[in-house]
MARLUMBA-353645 format. One line per field, with one value per residue (C-alpha): z, x, y; residue in one letter. Coordinates in pm, whole numbers. Example, Ala and Ser with C-alpha at 12.3 -4.5 7.8 and 13.67 -1.06 7.14 Angstrom:
% residues 2
zz: c(780, 714)
xx: c(1230, 1367)
yy: c(-450, -106)
residu: c(A, S)
This chain:
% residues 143
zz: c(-17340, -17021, -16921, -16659, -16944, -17248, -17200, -17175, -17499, -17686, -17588, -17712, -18015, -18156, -18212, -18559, -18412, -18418, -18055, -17887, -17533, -17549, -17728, -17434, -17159, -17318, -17336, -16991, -16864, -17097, -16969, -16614, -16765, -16488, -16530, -16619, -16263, -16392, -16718, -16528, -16258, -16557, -16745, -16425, -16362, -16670, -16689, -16366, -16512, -16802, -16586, -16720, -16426, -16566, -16726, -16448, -16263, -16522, -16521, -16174, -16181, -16472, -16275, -16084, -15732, -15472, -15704, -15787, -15588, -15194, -15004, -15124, -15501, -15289, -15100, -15452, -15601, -15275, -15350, -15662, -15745, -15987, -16325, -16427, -16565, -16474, -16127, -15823, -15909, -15620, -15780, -16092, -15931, -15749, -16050, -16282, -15961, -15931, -16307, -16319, -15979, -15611, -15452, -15165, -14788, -14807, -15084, -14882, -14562, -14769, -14979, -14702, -14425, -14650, -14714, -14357, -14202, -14168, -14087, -13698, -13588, -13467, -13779, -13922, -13682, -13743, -14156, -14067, -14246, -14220, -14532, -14435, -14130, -14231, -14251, -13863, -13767, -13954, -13760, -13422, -13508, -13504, -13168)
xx: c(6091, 5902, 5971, 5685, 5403, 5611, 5423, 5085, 5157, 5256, 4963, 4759, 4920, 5072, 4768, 4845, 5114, 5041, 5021, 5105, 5025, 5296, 5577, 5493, 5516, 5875, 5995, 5907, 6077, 6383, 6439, 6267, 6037, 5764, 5380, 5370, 5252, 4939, 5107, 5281, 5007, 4781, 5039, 5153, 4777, 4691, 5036, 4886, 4543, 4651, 4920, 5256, 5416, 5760, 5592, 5470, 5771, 5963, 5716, 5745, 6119, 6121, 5854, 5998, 6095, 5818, 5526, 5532, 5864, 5657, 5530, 5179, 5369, 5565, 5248, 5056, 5378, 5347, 5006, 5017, 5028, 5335, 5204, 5337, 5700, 5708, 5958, 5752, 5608, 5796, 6123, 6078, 5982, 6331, 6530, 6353, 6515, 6830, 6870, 6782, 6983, 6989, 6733, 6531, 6520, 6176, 6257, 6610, 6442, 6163, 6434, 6660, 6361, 6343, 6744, 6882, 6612, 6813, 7141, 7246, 7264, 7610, 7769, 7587, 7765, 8092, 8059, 7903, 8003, 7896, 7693, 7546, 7372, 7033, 7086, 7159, 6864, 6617, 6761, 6748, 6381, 6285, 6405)
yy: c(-349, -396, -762, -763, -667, -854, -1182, -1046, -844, -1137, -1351, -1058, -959, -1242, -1464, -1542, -1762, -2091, -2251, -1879, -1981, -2222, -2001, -1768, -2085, -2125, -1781, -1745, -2070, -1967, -1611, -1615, -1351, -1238, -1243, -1614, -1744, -1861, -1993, -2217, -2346, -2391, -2612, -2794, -2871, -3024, -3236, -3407, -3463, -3618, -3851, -3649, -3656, -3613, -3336, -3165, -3237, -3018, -2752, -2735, -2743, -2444, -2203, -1893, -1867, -2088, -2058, -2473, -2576, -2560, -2814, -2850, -2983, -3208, -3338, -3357, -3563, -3765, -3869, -4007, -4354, -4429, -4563, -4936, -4963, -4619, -4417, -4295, -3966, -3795, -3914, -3738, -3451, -3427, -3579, -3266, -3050, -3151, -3208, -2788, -2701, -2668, -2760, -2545, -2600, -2719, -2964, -3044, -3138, -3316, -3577, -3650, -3741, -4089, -4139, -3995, -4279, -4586, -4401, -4354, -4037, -4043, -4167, -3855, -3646, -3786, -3677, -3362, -3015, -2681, -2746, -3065, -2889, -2868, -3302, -3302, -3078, -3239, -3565, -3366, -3238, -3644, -3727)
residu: c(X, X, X, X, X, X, X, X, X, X, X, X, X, X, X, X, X, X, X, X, X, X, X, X, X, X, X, X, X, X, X, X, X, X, X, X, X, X, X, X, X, X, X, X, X, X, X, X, X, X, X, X, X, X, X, X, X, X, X, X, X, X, X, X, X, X, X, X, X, X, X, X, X, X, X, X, X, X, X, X, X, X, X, X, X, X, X, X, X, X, X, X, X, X, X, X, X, X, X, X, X, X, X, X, X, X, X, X, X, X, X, X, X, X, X, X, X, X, X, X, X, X, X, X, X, X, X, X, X, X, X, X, X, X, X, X, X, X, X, X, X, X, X)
């Protein structure tokens, strides 16, 4: 089986199953499967029209490599207003992220501009690790 072609296949053979374009949306969030960029962009898209922003923060979250996890997603989940009773649409987005994993450097420098703000920088520097490093130079890159 040729994974890069599988999804295509399916869409176009398998149209006697009920709700196809979605079994193919989870099969390709299941098992990374490639050729499902615009699967994903489509789904994210109309999870934000129709105010699902948890839902388009998991989409986002499940879609391969940098296709939805960039800076213009961030910027999108930035603008939106949260809806009552309901978290800040940019917190979902990075709860749906670190509930699946790490998170990128994009997405790193992005959630710890707001949390790093009211801390000193040199009580930073005194809990500073290797790992923490990309922490101190988004702190140096404010000065």
């Amino acid at each position: 089986v040729e994974e890069s072609s599988l999804l295509s296949y399916i869409a176009t053979n398998c149209r006697h199953i009920p709700e196809i374009q979605s079994v193919c949306f989870q099969l390709a969030s299941r098992y990374s499967l490639p050729g499902a960029d615009q699967m994903f962009v489509q789904q994210f898209n109309n999870q934000l029209v129709q105010g699902d922003y948890a839902g388009a923060a998991k989409t986002a979250a499940a879609a391969p490599g940098t296709l939805l996890r960039n800076q213009d997603t961030i910027n999108r989940f930035k603008a939106l207003q949260p809806q009552p009773g309901q978290k800040a649409p940019i917190l979902l987005y990075f709860s749906s992220l670190l509930e699946k994993g790490k998170l990128n450097a994009i997405e790193s420098v992005e959630l710890c501009g707001p949390v790093l703000a009211p801390v000193s920088y040199t009580h930073l520097r005194a809990h500073e690790t290797p790992e923490h490093l990309v922490c101190r130079l988004l702190l140096e890159k404010k000065k």
